[in-house]
N, C-alpha and C positions, 0 to 999 in steps of 0.2 A: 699621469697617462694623458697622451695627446688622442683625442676623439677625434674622428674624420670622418668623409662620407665618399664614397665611391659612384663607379656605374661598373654594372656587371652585362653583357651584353650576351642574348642568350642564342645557343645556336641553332632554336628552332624558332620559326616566327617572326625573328628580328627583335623581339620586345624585349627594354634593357630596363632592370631593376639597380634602386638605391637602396646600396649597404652602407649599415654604419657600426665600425670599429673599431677599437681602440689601436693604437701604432704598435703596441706592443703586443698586438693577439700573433698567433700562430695564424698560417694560411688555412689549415685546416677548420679554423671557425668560420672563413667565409665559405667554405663548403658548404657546414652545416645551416648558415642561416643560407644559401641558395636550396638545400635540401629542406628545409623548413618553409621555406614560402613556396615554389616548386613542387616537388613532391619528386625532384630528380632524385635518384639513389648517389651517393658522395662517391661509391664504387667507378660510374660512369664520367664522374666530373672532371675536366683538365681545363685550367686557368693558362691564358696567356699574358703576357703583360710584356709591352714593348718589343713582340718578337721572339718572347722566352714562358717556359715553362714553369712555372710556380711549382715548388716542393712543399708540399705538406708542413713540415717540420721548420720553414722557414717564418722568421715574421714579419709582418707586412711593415716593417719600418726595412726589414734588409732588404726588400724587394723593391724599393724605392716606390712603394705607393703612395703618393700623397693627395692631398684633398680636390676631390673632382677628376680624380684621374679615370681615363677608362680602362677597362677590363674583359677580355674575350673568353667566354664560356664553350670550348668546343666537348664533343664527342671524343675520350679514350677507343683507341684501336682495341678492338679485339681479336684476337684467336678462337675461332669456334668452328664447328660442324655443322651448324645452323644458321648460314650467312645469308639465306635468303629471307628466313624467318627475321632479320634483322633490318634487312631489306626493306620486307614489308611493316615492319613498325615504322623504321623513319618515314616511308612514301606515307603513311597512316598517321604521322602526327603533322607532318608539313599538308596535308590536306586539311585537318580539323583548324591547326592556326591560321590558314586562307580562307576556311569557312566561317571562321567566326567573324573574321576582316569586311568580309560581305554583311547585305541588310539581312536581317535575321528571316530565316526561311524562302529565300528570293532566289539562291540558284539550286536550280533543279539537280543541274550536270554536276556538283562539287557532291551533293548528299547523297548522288546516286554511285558518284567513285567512291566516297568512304564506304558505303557498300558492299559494294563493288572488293576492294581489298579487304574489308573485315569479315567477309564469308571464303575469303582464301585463305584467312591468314586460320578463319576458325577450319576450311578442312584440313588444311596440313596437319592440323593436331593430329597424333597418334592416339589411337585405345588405351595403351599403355600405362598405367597411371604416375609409374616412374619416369615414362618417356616425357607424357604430358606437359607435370611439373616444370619440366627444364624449360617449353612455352611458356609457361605461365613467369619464371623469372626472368625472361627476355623482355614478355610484358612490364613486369613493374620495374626492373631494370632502363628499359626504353624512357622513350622525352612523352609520349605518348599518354601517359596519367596525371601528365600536367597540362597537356593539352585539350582535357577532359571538363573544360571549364563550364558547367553547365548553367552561369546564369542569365545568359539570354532565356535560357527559357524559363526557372524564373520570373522572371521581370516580365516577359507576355503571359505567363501560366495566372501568377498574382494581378496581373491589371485584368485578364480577364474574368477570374474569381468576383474581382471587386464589382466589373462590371454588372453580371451574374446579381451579384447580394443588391446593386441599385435596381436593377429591373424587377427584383422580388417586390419592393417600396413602390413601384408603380405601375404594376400589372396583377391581375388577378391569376395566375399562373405564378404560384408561390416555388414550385421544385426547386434544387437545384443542382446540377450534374452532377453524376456520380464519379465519374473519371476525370473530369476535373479537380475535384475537390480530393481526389485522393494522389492526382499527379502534384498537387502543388503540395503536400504531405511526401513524397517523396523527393521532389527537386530543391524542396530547402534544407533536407539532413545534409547533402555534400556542402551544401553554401554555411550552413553554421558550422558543421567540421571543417570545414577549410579556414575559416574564422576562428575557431576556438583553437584548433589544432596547429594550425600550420602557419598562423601569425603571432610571434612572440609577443602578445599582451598579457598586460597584468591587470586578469581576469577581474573585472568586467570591462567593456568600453566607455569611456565614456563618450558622449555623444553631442555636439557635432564636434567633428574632428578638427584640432586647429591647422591654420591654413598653412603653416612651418611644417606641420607634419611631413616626417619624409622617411625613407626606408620601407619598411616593412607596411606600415603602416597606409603609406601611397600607395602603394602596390594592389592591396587588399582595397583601399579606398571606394571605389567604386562597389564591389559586394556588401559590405556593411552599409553605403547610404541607401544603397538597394533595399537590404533587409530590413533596414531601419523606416524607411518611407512605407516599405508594402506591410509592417505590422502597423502602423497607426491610420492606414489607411483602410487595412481589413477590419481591424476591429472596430472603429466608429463604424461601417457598413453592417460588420455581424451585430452590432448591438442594436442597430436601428432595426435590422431585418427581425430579431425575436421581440421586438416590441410589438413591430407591426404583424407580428406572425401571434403572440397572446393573445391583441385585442382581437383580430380576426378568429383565432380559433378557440380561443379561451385554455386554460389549462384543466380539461375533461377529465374524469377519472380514466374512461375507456377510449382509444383513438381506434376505428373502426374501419377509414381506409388507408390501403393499404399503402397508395401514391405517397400520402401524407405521414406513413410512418416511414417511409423510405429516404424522404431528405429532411427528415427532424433529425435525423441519426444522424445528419451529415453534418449538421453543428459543432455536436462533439468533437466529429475529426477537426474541423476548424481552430475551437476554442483549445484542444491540446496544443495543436501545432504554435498558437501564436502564446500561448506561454513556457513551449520553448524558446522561441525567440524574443520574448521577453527576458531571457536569464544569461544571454548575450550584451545587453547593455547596463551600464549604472543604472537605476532608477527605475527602470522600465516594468521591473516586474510587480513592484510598488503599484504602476498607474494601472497595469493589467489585474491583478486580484481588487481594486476601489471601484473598476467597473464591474466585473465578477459581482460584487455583491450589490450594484442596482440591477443586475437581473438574477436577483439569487431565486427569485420563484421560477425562472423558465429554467435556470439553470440545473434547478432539482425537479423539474417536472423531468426535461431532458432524460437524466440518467437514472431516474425510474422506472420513466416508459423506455427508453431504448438503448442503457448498457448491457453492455452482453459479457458471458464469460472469456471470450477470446480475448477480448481487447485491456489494454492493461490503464490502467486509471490510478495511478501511483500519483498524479502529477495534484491529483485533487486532496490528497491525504493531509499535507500541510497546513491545508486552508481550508480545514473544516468548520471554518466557521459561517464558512458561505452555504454551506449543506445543512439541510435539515437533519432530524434525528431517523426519519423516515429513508434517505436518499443515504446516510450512513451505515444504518443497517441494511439496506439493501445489497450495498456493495460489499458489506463483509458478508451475507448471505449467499451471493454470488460464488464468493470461493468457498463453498461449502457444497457437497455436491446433491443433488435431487434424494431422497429416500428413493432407493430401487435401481439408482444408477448401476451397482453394480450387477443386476441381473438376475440374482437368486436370493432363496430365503437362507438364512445363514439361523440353525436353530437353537438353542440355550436351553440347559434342563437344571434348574437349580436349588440346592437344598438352603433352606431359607438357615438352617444354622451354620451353615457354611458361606455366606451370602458372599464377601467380599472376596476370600479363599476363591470359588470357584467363576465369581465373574471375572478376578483377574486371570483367570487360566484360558477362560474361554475368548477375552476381549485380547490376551497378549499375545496370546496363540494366532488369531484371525488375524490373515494378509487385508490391507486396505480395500481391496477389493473386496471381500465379504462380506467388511465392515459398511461398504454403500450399498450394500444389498438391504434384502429387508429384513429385520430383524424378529424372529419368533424365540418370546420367551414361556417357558412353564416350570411353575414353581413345583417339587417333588413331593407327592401325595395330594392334588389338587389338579382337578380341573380345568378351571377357570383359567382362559387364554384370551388373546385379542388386545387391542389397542389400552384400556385400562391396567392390564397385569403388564404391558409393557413399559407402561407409566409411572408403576408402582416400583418397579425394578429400577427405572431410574432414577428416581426417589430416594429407593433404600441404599441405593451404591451409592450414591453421592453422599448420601448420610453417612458412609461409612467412612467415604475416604477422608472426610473434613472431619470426624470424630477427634477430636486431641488424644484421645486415647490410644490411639495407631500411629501418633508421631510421624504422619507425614505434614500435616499443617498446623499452623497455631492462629489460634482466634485473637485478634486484634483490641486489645482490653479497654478500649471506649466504643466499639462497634463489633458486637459478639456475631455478626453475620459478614464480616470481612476476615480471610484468611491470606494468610501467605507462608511460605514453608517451610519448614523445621530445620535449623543448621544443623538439629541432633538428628534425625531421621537415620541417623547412619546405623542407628541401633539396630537395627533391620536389615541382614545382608541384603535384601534382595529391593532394597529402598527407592534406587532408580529404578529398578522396573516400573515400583511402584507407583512412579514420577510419572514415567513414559505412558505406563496404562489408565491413569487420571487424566492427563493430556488427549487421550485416546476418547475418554468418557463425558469428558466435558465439551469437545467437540461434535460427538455425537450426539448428547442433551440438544446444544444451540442445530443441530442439523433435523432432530428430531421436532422440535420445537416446544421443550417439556422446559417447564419453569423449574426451578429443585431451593429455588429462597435460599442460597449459599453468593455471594459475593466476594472479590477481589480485592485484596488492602489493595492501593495505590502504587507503593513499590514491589509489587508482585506485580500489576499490568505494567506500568513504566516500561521494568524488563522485557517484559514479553514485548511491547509495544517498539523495544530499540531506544527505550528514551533515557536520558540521566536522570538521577534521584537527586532531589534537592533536601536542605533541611525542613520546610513545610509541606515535604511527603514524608515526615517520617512522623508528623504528629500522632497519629490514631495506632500506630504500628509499637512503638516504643515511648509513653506520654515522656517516663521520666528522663530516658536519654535524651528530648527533644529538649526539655527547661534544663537538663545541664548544660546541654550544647548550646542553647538563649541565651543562658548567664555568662559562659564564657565571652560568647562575641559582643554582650553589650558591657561589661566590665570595663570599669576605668583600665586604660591601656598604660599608666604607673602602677598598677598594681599587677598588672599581667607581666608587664617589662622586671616587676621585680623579683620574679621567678614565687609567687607567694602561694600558688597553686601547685608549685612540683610537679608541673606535667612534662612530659617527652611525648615523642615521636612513637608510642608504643600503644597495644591496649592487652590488656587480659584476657583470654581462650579459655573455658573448661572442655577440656575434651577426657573421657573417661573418669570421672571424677577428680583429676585433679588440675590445678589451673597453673599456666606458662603466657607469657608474655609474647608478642610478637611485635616485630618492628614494623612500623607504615612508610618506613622510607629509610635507603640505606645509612647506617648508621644514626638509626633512630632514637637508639635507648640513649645516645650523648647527643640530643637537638632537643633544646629547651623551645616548650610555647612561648610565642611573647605578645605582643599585639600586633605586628606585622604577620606574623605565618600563621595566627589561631585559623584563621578560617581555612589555610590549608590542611592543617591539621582536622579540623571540622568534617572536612569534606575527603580524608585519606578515612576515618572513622564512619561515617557515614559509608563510604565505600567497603569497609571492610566486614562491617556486621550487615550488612543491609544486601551486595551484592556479591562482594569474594564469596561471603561463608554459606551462600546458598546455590552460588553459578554452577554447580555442578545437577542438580535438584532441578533450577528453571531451565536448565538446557536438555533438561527428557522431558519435562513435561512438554517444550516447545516440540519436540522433536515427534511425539505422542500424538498433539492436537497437529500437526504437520503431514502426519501420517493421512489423517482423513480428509483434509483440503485439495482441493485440486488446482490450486495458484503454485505457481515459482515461490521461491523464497524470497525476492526480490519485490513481492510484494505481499510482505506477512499480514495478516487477518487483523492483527491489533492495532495497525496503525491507522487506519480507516474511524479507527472508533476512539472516543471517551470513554474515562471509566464511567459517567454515568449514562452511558450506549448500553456498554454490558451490566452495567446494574439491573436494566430494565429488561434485556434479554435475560437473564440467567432468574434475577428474583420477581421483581414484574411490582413489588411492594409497595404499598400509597398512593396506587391507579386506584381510581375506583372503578367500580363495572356501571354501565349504562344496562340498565333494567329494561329498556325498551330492545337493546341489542338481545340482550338474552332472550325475551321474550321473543324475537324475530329468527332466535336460531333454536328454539322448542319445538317439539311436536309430541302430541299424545296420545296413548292408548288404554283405550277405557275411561278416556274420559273427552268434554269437548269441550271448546274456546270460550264454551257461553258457562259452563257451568260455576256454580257459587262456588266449589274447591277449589280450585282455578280462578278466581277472581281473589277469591282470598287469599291464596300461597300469595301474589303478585302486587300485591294490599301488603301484604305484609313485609315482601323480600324488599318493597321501596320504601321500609319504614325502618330498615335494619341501619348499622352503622357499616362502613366501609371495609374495618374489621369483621364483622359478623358475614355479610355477602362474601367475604374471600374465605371465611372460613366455610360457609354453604356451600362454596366452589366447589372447596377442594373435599368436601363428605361426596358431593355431587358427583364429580368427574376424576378426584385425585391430582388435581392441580392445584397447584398452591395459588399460583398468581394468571392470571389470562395474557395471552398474546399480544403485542403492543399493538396487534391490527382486530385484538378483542378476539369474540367467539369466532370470526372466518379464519381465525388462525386455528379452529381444532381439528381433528382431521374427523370427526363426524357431530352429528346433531343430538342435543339431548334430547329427553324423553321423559315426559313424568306417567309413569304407567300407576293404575289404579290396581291395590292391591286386598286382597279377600282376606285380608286379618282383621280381626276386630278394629273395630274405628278408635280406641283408644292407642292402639298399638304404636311404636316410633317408626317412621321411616325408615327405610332400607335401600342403601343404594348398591348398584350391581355398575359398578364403575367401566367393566372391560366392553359394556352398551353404553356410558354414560346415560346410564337410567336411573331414577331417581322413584321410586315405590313410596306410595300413601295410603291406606285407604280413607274412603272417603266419608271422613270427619262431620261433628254433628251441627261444631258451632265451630265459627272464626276463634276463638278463644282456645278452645282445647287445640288446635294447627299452631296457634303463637305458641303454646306453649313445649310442644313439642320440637318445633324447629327452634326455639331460644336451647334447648336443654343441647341439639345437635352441634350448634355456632358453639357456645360454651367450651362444650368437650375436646371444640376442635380449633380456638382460639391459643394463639401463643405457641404454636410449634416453630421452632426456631431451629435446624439442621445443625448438628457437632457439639451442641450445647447441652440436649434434655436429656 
């Protein structure tokens, strides 16, 4: 094949672009690479060449093109009904290419004619929406959205931006505009789409472009040095401007006015935008996350004090290493909606020997909306309501649904507080429901913000998270199938080649009691292992017991917990977090509790802050172990593990109220007040012993397992 390079000379503007070829393409590929850098429709395109018209079907060797030749891009005749509509596109595009020709915002009379005809062209539109349309393809049809070049503005939007971030570094007048910062957020999506899109690179660029370069490449030239100058130029500015903005304001817990939480937010639009345009060049996005993490403290101060539900923060998900554990949970809290959002009390009456039976009727039954309402539960033949019987319900459900006994999950036989879900679950017609309304409950617990000491095997979040499963995710899940699957891959590879192990392409099923064979790839049962494809093999195995034989099972439960979020799916809940993110949300296990916190979210009745029973419960609760305080929790309040933001995560204050039973008597707590009853004891000694005998009783509850 003979490669060549042309000139295509366009018929709006005068501007002639280099094509390059091969002699043997049809004419038809120079269409579409003019439709490709252009944005002309190939519909509209007619090639001249030496006084003649180019045929689609012909190739650019019969058409006598050869290297450097030029080439005339005119306007196809049309037959239409709407000749003036056509009119006014071309007068609409040969004005914008004279207006770009001028110094950038200098003639008044060219901005006032475009106009001028884009408010004729917009009344002529008909009501119609069938009429409309046929406007609208005259538009994209037309030269007109190639003439749509918006990087002049651009290029003074980003130098003023910059300017903006240097005047923060030397004036006490920190703001910074709001419609600027959000015009330069929009004038760069067409400039990287018109890069990404509409110039045949093989994604990414590299950067700087060599000086041979020609084609498509020259063309665009000018936009990518553009983009490429204004992100290295924003970002050293934005990073100077939050240093000098911490030390100045420090990173506060509470930011109190209002000016200053106005353009903190506007950061964030900054630091997205330019790591989008970091994933336009080779390299680039590398140097963007290295600075990312020398300001990973403003960074995560940022979008604690001011991300919001609306905005989407996907971009930060990959690079969680620059987020703290705080700034991670927050965002996947975020798409979680308030308790109350939806408006009303949605109420629950349940008989505790029916426990799972009737929560699932009532949780699969409730549309999403009811389920963000607030929730009132009462247990049948009992009183007792309020925020502890609510806690207790979610307690006992989640106890039930992790039970092994119910066969929808199985406990992870080196880590009996990790589950993931049963290929056999099918025992149970109604198993996906079952799926979907666990999904449904678990999302409610983390909305509620009730700990339940049940944890995630690995390749159960993986899934849900979007991620692949490797072989040291399957340690804790399957010990033995891990050290067969070790032995095979580190085996002498003469012994593997000498087929001495009899493996295929196959593995064993029980389904219904008895066991069949399946293939992991077509014509599996005749593909011997060897040392060259064990590890595909490895990893077909891994895929088949690990993620085929449950994808039915984790796609309700996704679909469950999906139901109560209020994010897109495009930015699922798990990918924001580590599993040990949701360890700490869900079980809260081997925090300890800060004694002083508790003691600053107490209040009492019947008794006072001075008195010796009180000095001694508090004497004594900081002499307990770590274990024994979580177990006093949860007699206390019915939680197992506290809040990762501690007692201001509960939703009221405890209480130690003074009780008129005899002073030998045990404590008694009234959990749905988070109250906690004593009477008041004669000696420190008779309290230790009491509250030792409480810890005791209530040490070692482990969910699915007791």
């Amino acid at each position: 094949m003979n490669r060549i390079h042309f000139f295509v000379r366009l018929f709006s503007g005068g501007k002639t672009l280099v094509v390059q070829a091969d002699s043997t393409n049809r004419v038809e590929v120079i269409h579409q690479k003019i439709s490709l850098i252009t944005g002309i429709p190939i519909s509209v395109q007619s090639l001249i060449y030496r006084g003649k018209q180019l045929q689609s079907d012909q190739t650019i060797s019969d058409c006598g093109i050869e290297m450097e030749s030029n080439l005339q891009l005119v306007g196809r005749l049309r037959s239409t009904k709407h000749s003036h509509a056509w009119k006014l596109m071309n007068e609409l595009s040969s004005l914008i290419w004279g207006f770009r020709k001028t110094e950038f915002r200098s003639v008044r009379y060219d901005k006032d004619h475009i106009e001028d005809v884009l408010i004729e062209i917009l009344i002529m539109i008909p009501h119609d929406i069938d009429e409309a349309s046929e406007y609208l393809e005259i538009f994209i049809s037309s030269s007109v959205p190639a003439a749509l070049d918006v990087l002049p503005f651009v290029r003074e939007i980003a130098a003023q931006l910059h300017h903006n971030l240097n005047l923060t570094m030397e004036s006490t007048d920190l703001s910074l505009p709001c419609s600027l910062v959000h015009d330069f957020a929009a004038f760069m999506l067409p400039v990287r789409n018109a890069i990404l899109f509409q110039v045949p690179f093989g994604f990414t660029i590299t950067f700087p472009l060599m000086e041979n370069d020609t084609g498509e490449a020259e063309y665009y030239r000018e936009s990518i040095e553009c983009l490429h100058c204004s992100f290295h130029g924003l970002l050293e500015a934005t990073l100077l401007s939050l240093g000098l903005l911490e030390t100045r304001l420090g990173l506060k817990e509470e930011v109190e006015d209002a000016r200053v939480v106005q353009w903190w937010s506007l950061y964030l639009t900054i630091l997205k935008e330019l790591n989008n345009i970091s994933k336009v060049y080779t390299g680039l996005e590398k140097v963007f996350w290295q600075k990312m993490r020398q300001v990973k403290a403003s960074l995560c101060f940022l979008v604690v004090k001011f991300a919001t539900k609306s905005e989407d923060y996907g971009w930060l998900f990959e690079h969680k290493e620059v987020m703290s554990f705080e700034v991670r949970r927050h965002l996947a809290i975020m798409m979680l909606p308030e308790v109350g959002d939806g408006g009303g009390l949605y109420c629950m009456f349940i008989d505790r020997s029916r426990l799972l039976e009737n929560s699932f009727e009532y949780i699969g039954n409730a549309t999403p909306k009811n389920l963000q309402g607030c929730l009132f539960i009462k247990f049948k033949h009992e009183e007792a309501t309020g925020p502890g019987v609510l806690r207790e319900w979610f307690l006992l459900v989640c106890q039930a649904m992790f039970n092994p006994q119910n066969a929808l999950f199985v406990a992870c036989p080196n880590d009996r507080r990790r589950f993931f879900p049963n290929s056999a679950s099918k025992v149970n017609p109604l198993h996906l429901n079952y799926f979907c309304f666990s999904g449904r409950m678990i999302a409610l617990t983390l909305m509620h913000k009730v700990q339940i000491g049940v944890v995630f095997d690995r390749t159960f979040f993986l899934q849900l998270a979007g991620k692949d499963i490797t072989l040291e995710d399957v340690r804790d899940a399957d010990p033995p199938f891990y050290k067969s699957c070790k032995e095979i891959l580190e085996m002498d590879p003469e012994m593997v080649d000498g087929d001495n192990l009899g493996l295929r392409f196959i593995c064993d099923v029980e389904s219904m009691g008895s066991r069949k064979g399946i293939e992991l790839c077509p014509n599996g049962k005749d593909t011997i292992v060897d040392s060259k494809n064990r590890e595909k093999y490895i990893n077909l195995l891994i895929k088949h017991y690990f993620v085929t034989s449950v994808a039915e099972q984790v796609a309700c439960f996704a679909k469950g917990f999906a139901d109560i979020t209020t994010t897109s799916r495009h930015q699922p809940f798990f990918r924001c977090l580590n599993l040990e993110d949701l360890d700490l949300m869900l079980d809260g296990s081997g925090n300890d509790i800060s004694v002083e916190d508790w003691k600053a979210h107490t209040d009492y009745s019947g008794y006072k802050r001075s008195d010796r029973q009180i000095s001694w419960f508090w004497k004594i609760v900081e002499c307990m172990s770590v274990e024994q305080r979580n177990a006093l929790l949860f007699f206390w309040t019915s939680i197992k593990f506290l809040p990762p933001n501690g007692f201001a995560g509960l939703s009221s204050r405890l209480y130690i109220h003074k009780s008129s039973t005899p002073y030998d008597h045990l404590p008694t707590s009234q959990t749905c007040f988070n109250c906690l009853r004593f009477p008041p004891y004669k000696s420190e000694s008779i309290m230790q012993d009491r509250l030792h005998i409480i810890t005791q009783e209530h040490i070692g509850c482990s969910f699915g397992t007791s």
